[in-house]
C-alpha positions as CSV (number, residue, x, y, z in Angstrom):
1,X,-13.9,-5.2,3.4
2,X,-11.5,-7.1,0.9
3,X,-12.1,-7.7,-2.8
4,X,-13.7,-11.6,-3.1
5,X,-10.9,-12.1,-5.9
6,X,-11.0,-9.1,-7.7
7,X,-7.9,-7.6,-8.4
8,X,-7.4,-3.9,-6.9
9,X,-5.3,-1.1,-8.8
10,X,-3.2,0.5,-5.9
11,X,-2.1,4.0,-5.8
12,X,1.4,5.6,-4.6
13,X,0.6,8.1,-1.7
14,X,3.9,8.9,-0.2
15,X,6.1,8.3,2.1
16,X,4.6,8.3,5.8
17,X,6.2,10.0,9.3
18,X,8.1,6.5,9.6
19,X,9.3,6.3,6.0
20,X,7.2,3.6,5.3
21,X,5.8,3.5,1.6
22,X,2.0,4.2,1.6
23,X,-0.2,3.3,-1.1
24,X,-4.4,3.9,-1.5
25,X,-6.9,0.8,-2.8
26,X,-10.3,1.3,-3.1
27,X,-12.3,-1.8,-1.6
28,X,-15.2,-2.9,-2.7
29,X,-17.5,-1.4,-1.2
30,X,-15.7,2.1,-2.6
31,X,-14.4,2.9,0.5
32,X,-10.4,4.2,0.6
33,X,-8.0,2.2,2.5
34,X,-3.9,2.5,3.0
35,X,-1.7,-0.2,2.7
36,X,2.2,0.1,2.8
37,X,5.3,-2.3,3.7
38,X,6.5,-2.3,7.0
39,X,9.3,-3.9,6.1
40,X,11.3,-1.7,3.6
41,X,11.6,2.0,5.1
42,X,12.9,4.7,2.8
43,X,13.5,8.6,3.1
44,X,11.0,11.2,2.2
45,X,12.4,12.3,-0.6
46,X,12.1,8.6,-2.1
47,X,10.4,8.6,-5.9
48,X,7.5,5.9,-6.6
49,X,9.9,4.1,-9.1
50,X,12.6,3.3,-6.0
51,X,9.8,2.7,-4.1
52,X,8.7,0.0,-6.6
53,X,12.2,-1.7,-7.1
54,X,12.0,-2.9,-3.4
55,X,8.2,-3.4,-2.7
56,X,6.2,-6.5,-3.3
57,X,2.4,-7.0,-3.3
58,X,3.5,-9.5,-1.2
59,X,5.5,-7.3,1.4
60,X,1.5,-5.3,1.9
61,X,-0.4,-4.9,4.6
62,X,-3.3,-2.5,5.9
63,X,-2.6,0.7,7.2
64,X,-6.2,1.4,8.4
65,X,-8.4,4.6,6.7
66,X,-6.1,7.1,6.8
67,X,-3.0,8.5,5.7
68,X,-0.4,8.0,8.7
69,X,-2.3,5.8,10.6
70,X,-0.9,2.6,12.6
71,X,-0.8,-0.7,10.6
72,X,-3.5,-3.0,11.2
73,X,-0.8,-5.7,9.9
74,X,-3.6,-7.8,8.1
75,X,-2.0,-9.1,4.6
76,X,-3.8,-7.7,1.6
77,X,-4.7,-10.4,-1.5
78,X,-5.7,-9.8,-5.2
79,X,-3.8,-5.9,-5.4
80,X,-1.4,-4.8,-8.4
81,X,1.0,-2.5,-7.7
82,X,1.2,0.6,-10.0
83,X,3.5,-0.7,-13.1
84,X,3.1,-4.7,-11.8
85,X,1.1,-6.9,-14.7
């Protein structure tokens, strides 16, 4: 289910019900999963670039399959955030 080293483009998805920044990989076995920060809430109304002053790739975790869906909590390696080098 996680990428054996490759790195993993990640995708801004929104904001979630709990304000929790959401953002899509694809794995490698090309299935979709969501991964935010539980850590760093932020309004609705919040624009990917704020989002991206206070988030980390190291703050991730998974979300699960879904948009909205409980965090698994599991830490995510080898993804770039949209913008990161």
């Amino acid at each position: 289910m996680i990428f054996d080293g490759e790195d993993s483009k990640a995708t801004f998805e929104g904001i979630d019900d709990w304000g929790r920044p959401v953002f899509s990989i694809i794995d490698r076995m090309g299935r979709k999963l969501y991964e935010g920060s539980v850590d760093d809430v932020f309004p609705h109304s919040a624009s990917e670039e704020e989002v991206l002053e206070r988030v980390s790739e190291e703050n991730l975790v998974i979300f699960g399959g879904r948009f909205g869906c409980e965090p698994l909590g599991y830490p995510i390696k080898y993804v770039i955030l949209p913008g990161a080098q």
